[in-house]
Every structure is written in structure tokens, then in C-alpha cells.
C-alpha positions in Angstrom: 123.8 281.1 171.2 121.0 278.8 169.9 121.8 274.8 170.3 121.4 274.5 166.7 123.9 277.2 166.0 126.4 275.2 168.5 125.5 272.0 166.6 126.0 273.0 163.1 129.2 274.8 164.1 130.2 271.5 165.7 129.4 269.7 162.3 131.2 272.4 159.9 134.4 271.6 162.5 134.1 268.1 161.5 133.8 268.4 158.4 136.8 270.7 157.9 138.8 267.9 160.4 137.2 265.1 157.8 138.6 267.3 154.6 142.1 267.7 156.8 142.7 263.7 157.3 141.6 263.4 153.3 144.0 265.4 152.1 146.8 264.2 154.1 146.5 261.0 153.3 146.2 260.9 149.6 149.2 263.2 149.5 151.0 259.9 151.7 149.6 257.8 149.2 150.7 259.7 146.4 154.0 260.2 147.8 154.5 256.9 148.6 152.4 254.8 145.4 151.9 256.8 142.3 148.8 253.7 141.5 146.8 255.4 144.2 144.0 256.9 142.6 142.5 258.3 146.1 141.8 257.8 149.9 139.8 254.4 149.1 143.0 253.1 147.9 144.3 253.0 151.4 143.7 249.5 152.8 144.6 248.0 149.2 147.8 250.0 149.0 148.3 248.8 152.6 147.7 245.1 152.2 149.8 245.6 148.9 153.0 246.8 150.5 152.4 244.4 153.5 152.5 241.4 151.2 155.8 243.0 148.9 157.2 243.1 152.1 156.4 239.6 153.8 158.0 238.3 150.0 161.2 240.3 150.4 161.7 239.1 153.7 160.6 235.2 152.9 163.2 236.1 149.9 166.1 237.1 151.9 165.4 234.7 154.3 165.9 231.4 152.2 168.9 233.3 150.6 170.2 233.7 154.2 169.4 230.0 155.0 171.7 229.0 151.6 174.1 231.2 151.9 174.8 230.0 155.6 174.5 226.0 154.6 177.8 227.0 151.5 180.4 226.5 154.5 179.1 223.6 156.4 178.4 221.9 152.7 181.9 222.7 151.7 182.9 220.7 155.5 181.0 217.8 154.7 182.2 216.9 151.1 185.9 217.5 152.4 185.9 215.6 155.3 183.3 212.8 153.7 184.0 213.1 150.0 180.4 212.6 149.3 177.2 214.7 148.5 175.9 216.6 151.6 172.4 216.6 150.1 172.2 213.0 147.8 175.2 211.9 150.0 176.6 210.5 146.4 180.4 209.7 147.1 182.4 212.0 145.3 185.5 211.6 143.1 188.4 213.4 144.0 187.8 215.8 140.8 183.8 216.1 141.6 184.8 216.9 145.4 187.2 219.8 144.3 184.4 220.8 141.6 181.8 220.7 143.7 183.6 222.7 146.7 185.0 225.2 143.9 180.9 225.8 143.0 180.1 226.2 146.7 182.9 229.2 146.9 181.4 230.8 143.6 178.1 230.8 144.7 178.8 231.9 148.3 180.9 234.9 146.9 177.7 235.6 144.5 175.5 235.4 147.3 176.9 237.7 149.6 176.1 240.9 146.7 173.0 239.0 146.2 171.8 239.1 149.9 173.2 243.1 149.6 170.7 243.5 147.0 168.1 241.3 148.7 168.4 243.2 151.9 168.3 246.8 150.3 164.9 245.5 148.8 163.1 244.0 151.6 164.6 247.3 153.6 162.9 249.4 151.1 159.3 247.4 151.2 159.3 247.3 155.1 160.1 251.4 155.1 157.1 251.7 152.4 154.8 249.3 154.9 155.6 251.0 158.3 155.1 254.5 156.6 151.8 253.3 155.4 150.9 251.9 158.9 151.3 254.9 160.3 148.8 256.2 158.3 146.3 253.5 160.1 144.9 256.2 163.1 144.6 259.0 160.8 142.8 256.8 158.5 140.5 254.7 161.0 139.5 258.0 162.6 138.7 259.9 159.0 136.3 256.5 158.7 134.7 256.8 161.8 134.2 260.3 161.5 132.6 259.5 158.2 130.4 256.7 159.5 129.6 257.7 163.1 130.6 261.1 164.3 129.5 263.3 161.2 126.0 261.0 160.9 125.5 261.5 164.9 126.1 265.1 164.5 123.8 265.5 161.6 120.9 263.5 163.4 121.2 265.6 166.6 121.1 269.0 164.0 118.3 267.2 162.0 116.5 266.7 165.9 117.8 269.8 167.1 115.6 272.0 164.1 112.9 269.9 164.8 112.7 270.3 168.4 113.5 274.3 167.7 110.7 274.0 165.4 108.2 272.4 167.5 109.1 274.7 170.2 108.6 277.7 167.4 105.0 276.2 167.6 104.3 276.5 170.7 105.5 279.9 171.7 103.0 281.0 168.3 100.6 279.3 169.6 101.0 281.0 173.1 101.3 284.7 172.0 98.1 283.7 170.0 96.2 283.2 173.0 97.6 285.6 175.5 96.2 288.3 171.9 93.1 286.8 172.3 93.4 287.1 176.1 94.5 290.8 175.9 91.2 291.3 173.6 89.0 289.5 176.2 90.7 291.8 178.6 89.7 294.6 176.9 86.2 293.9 176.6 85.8 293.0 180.0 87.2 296.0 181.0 85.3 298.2 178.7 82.0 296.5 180.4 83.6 296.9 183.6 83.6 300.7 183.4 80.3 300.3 181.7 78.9 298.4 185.0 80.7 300.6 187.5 79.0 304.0 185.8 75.5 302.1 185.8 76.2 301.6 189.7 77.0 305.1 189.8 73.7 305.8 188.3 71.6 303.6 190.3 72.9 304.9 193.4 72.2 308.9 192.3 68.5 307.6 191.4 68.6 305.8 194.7 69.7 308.7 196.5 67.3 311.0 194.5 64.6 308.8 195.5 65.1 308.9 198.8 65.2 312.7 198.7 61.5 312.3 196.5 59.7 309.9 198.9 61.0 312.6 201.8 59.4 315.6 199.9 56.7 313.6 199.2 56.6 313.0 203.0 56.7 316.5 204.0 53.9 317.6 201.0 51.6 314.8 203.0 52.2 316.0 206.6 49.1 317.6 207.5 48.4 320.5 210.7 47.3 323.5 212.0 47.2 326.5 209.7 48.8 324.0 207.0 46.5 325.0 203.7 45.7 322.3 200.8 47.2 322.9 197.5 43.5 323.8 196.5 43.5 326.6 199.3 46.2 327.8 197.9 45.4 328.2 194.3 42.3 329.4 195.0 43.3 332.3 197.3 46.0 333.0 194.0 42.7 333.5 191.7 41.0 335.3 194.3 44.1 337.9 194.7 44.9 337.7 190.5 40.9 338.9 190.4 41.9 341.7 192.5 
């Protein structure tokens, strides 16, 4: 398998991860905010139920803090008869009104902290579940940002270097064609050469076997007769 192949399978996976971590989060965000239009929502929706919930808490805290300061205020007046805040003395129908207002309201409070409490319960829950959503989301980002560009630019470089290799080989088979040609021809002229010495050593040996006829026609002797003898005595003997 080709390294581009690999790559771009590589990049499809990534993709199809990216599309996974989408989806599942808008369906958080959905189930969990109904405002959220989409994934880019996320850190707003976040920051959103972070700050409902720091407010329910600072809420139930300062109820907490009044309801618990309802006793000891009720103490003071009764053992001081005066205001535990303006530390104005009291009269003996102001301290029993007073105390009587510190019973109503610590009664009241305690349903109102209930309330309070199921509240700031309820924004913490919708924070935490959101938070939880902060590694899926951080990775969808960086796969966004970092791994899906890096992967693309390695394909991209990948083709390129595929290509540039594509090139090469082209231009290789080119030349070992015209090498194969040159080949040819040389070997064409080869078997042209190889009969010529073939030829030149037949007339070489022919000529040897010439200049040695030659040599024998010139040897002269005893009883040897000249070509003109000889042609002579065949007139004399046609005449006859």
C-alpha cells in the first residue's frame, strides 16, 4: 500500500473521529441548554453555567450566613435588651417584637435555604456535566486546528513527492527506450562489422591462395613450356 493511500486513510479516520466528538457534544448541549445553537456554543454555554452556579452558591451562602446569625441575634437582645446590629436598647415590647421577627424569619429561612440549595444543586450538576465535556471538546479543537491540518499537509507533500518521483521514473524508462534503440543499432552494425571481417578474411585467404598460384605459374625449369609454347603447339595440332 502506497504512503498516500495510508495517509488519506489516516485523514478519512480523523475526520470520521472529528464528525463523532461533534455530534456528541451538541447532543450534550442540547440536552443540557436548549439556547445552544451548535458545538461553538460550548465555552459560552460553559462560562454560562459556571457563573449561574458561582451565584447560587454566593446565594445560599449569605442565606446560610443569616440564617445562622437568627439564634445568636435572638441571645444578644435577651440577654442585653438592645439591638445586636445598631446596639439601640430595646424596650421590653421591641425586645419580644424583635425576637418574635427573628423566629419568623428563621422558620422562613430554613424552606428558603431548601429551595436555595435545590437550585445551586441543580446549576453545579449542569456545570460539572458540562466540564466533562472539556476533553472531548479540547481534543475535537485540536484535531481541527493541528492533527487534521498536519495530516492534510503531509497528504498534500506526500502527492507531491509521489509526483515528483512519477517524474523521474518517466524520465528513466525514457532513456533506458532510447538506450534499447541505441542498443539496437549498435548491434545491427555489430553484425554488419563482424560479416565485413568475415569477408576480409575470405579475400585474405583467397589472396593468399592467388599470390601462391601466381607463384607456381612463375616458377620456371626444365621441360616447363611458356604459355606461348603452349598455345602455339594447340594451333599447330587444331591445323592438323
Amino acid at each position: 500500500m502506497s504512503v498516500v493511500k495510508v495517509i488519506k486513510q489516516s485523514l478519512d479516520r480523523l475526520n470520521r473521529v472529528t464528525e463523532t466528538r461533534k455530534r456528541f457534544i451538541e447532543s450534550k448541549l442540547q440536552s443540557l441548554d436548549q439556547q445552544c445553537s451548535g458545538i461553538d456554543s460550548y465555552l459560552k454555554a460553559l462560562e454560562s453555567a459556571k457563573e449561574k452556579r458561582d451565584v447560587q452558591k454566593s446565594k445560599y451562602n449569605i442565606a446560610d450566613g443569616m440564617r445562622q446569625m437568627f439564634d445568636p441575634f435572638e441571645r444578644v437582645a435577651r440577654a442585653h435588651h438592645f439591638c445586636p446590629c445598631c446596639e439601640r436598647s430595646f424596650s421590653a415590647e421591641e425586645e419580644d417584637s424583635f425576637v418574635k421577627k427573628q423566629r419568623v424569619k428563621a422558620a422562613s429561612s430554613a424552606e428558603h435555604m431548601k429551595a436555595l440549595a435545590v437550585e445551586s444543586s441543580s446549576a453545579d450538576s449542569d456545570y460539572q456535566q458540562l466540564d466533562k465535556l472539556r476533553m472531548w471538546y479540547e481534543e475535537y479543537v485540536k484535531l481541527g486546528k493541528e492533527t487534521i491540518p498536519n495530516a492534510e499537509k503531509e497528504l498534500q507533500q506526500a502527492k507531491e513527492e509521489l509526483d515528483h518521483k512519477s517524474q523521474a521514473l518517466d524520465d528513466v524508462l525514457g532513456i533506458l527506450a532510447q538506450v534499447k534503440t541505441e542498443k539496437d543499432l549498435v548491434d545491427i552494425v555489430a553484425q554488419h562489422v563482424e560479416n565485413a571481417d568475415r569477408v576480409f578474411q575470405e579475400i585474405q585467404t583467397l589472396q593468399s591462395d592467388v599470390e601462391d598460384l601466381e607463384s607456381r605459374l612463375d616458377c620456371g625449369g626444365p621441360g616447363v613450356r611458356t604459355l606461348e609454347e603452349i598455345q602455339s603447339e594447340l594451333t599447330t595440332l587444331q591445323g592438323t
